[in-house]
C-alpha positions in Angstrom: 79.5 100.9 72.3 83.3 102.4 72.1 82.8 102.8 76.3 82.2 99.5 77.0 85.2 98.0 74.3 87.4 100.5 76.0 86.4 99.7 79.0 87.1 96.0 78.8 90.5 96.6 77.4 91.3 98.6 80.5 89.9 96.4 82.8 92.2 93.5 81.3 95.1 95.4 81.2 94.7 96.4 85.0 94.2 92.7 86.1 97.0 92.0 84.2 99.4 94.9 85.9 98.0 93.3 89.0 98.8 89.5 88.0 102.2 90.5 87.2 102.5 92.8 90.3 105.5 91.2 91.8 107.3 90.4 89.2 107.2 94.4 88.0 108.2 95.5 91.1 111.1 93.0 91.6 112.2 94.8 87.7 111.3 98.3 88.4 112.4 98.2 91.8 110.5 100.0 95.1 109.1 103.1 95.6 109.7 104.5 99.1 106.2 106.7 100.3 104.6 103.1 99.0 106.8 100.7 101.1 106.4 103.8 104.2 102.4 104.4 103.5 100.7 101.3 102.1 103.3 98.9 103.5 104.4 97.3 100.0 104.9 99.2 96.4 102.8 95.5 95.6 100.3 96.7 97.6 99.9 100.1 96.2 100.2 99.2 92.7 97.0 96.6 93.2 95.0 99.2 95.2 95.9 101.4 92.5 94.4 98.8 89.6 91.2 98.2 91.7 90.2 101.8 91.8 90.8 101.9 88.4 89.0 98.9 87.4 85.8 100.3 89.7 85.9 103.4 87.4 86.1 101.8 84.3 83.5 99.5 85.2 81.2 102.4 86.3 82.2 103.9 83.3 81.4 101.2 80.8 77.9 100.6 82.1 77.3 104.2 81.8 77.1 105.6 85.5 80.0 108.0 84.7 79.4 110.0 82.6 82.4 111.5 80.3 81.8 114.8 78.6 79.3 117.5 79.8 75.5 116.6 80.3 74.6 119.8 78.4 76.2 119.1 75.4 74.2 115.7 75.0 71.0 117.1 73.2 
């Protein structure tokens, strides 16, 4: 139960940092191998939330697995 509660929190935090996106990199300014590599530090800080938001979601539902399989008797 704590996985999935956790995992919603994250989720709605990350589609908040990506909501806000412009506006935090206007405040915190660029970062260079982002604006060289991935065009836009925007772009790199919402790539960056999506992969995070797949994990969490794979995590919730329980296809990750956190912890080792052997010490689940």
């Amino acid at each position: 139960m704590w996985h999935f509660l956790i995992g919603l929190l994250i989720v709605a935090l990350w589609i908040a940092v990506i909501y806000f996106s412009p506006k935090a990199v206007g405040f915190l300014g660029r970062i260079e191998w982002a604006e060289k590599n991935v065009w836009w530090t925007r772009n790199a800080v919402v790539l960056f939330g999506f992969v995070v938001i797949v994990l969490w979601i794979l995590f919730m539902f329980g296809v990750l697995q956190s912890g080792s399989p052997v010490a689940q008797w």
